[in-house]
N, C-alpha and C positions, 0 to 999 in steps of 0.2 A: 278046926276044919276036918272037914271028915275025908278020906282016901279017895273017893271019886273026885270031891273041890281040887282037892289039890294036883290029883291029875291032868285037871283038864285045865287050873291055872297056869301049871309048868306047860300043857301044850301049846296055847294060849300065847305066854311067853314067849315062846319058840319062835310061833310064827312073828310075833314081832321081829324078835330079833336075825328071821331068816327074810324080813320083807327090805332087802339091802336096796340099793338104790336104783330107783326109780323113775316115772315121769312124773308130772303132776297129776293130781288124780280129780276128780269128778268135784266141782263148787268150791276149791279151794285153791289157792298160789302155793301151797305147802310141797315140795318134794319128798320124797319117800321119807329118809335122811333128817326132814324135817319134821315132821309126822312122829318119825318114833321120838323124836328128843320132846313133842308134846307128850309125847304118850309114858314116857320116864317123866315129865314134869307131874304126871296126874297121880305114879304109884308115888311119887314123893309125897305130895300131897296126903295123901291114905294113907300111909307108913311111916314116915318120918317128921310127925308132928303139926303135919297142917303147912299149904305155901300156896296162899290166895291166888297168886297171880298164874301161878302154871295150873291151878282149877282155871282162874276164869278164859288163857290161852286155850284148856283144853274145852272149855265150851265155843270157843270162838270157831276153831276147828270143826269141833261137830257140829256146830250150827252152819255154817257152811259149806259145809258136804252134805246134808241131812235135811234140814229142816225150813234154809229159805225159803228153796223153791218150791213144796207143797205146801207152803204157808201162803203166798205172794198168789198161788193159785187160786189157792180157798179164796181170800180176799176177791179178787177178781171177779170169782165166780157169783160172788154175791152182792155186787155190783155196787160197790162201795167206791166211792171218787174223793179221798182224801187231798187236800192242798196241802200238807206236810206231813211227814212223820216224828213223830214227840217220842222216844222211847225213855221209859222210866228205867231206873237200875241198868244201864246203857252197858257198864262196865269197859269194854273196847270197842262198843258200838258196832258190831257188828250184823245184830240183828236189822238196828234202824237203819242201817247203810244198806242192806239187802234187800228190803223190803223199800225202799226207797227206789232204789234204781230199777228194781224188777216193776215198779209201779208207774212208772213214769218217769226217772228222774227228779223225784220230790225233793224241797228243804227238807233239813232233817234239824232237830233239835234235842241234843243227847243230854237228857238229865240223868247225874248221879253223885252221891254225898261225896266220892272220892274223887280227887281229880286226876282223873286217867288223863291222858293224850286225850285231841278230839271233843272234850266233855265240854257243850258250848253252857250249861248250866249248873254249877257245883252246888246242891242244894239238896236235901234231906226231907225225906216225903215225912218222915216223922216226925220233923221240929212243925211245930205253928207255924212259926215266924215264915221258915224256910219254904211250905205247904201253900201259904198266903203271896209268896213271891211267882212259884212255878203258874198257879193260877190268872195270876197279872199277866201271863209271858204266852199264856194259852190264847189261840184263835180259832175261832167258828167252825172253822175245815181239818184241824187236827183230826189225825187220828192216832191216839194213846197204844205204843205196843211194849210188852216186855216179856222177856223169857228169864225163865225161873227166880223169880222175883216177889212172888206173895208170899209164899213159905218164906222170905227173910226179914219178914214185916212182922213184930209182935202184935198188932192188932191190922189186919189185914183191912176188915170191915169197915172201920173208921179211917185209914187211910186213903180208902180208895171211894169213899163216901160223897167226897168232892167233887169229885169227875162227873156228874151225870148227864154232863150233856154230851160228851163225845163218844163215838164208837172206840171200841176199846179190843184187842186184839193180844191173847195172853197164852203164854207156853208155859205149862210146867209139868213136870218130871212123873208121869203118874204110871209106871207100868205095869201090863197085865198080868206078868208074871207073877205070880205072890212073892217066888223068895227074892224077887229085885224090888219090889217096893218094899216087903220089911227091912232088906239091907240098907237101903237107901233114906229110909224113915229113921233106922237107929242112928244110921253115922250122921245126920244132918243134926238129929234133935243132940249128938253131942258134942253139936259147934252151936248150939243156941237158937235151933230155928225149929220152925213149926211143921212139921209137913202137912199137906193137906189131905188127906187118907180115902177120900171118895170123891166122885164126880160131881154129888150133891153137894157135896161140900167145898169145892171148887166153883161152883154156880152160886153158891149161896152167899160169895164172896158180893154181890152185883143183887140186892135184893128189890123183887120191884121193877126188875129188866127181863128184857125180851132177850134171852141167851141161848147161842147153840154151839153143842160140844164136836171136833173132831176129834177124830183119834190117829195120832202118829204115830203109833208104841216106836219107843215109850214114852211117847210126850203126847199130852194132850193140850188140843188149840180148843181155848174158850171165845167164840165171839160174842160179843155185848152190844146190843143196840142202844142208842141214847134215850135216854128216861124221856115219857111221853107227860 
């Protein structure tokens, strides 16, 4: 790391550890207090070998403070009337719980291969078998959403192949900055996943669909129209 990184991580650090305790803050239950012990869960994660749960904690946080409620918007805006939400790769379910209740108070249906809390479907978009079950469980008014989730699919294309008939609603990690998306491309591809490295290439994931991209930085929402 070169003397400016590191300056500005120690400053960084600082303010973490100078943001003592607090209220709760904007779209999340978290206390200050609580907050930095996510935020020490996520350098462990990076630094000490990898600890799945305090990434997917510290997405739960950020997505919650960040990302529901211009999500929940967009949606709206675009006058979509889903009768549930189905979120893929659900993890602690906090996106489909978000987008649920900001929509109406919808069913929600939380699929993920792991069994988190909450997971009403423990099933594996990658197995056949398991791909052939979630599609039994799917209804006419679903609408399919997941955040950061194709980048952990080895074939992206063919898993999400299936779906064509529901509107589809998808977040992942793509920021503007150049040096945060090559940092976040390398450390991902050194836990085994793909990143998706362009916008085209994020749309391309949906071929044959009517799609349009927002942009969160550093997330971008893809929506997907159902195949005509």
């Amino acid at each position: 790391m070169e003397k400016k990184e590191i300056d500005q991580l120690y400053h960084l650090l600082r303010r973490v550890s100078n943001y003592a305790e607090g209220g709760v803050q904007r779209g999340t239950s978290l206390t200050a207090k609580e907050q930095i012990g996510v935020l020490y869960g996520l350098c462990r994660h990076l630094l000490a070998g990898g600890d799945y749960l305090a990434l997917v904690q510290f997405s739960q946080f950020y997505g919650e403070s960040f990302l529901v409620e211009p999500v929940s918007k967009i949606i709206k805006n675009r006058g979509w009337k889903p009768g549930r939400v189905v979120e893929f790769g659900a993890g602690l379910g906090w996106f489909g719980r978000g987008l649920a209740g900001n929509l109406g108070m919808l069913p929600i249906m939380s699929v993920d291969k792991r069994p988190w809390p909450l997971i009403n479907l423990v099933k594996d978009l990658e197995v056949k078998e398991d791909k052939a079950d979630i599609l039994h469980s799917m209804k006419k008014d679903d609408l399919i959403v997941a955040c950061d989730m194709l980048h952990c699919l080895e074939d992206p294309y063919e898993v999400m192949a299936g779906f064509d008939e529901w509107h589809i609603a998808v977040l992942e990690y793509m920021p503007e900055n150049d040096d945060f998306r090559h940092s976040y491309s390398e450390q991902i591809t050194r836990y085994g996943a793909n990143p998706l490295l362009s916008l085209e290439g994020l749309a391309a994931v949906f071929p044959g669909r009517k799609s349009t991209l927002a942009k969160l930085d550093p997330y971008v929402l893809l929506l997907v129209e159902p195949a005509k």
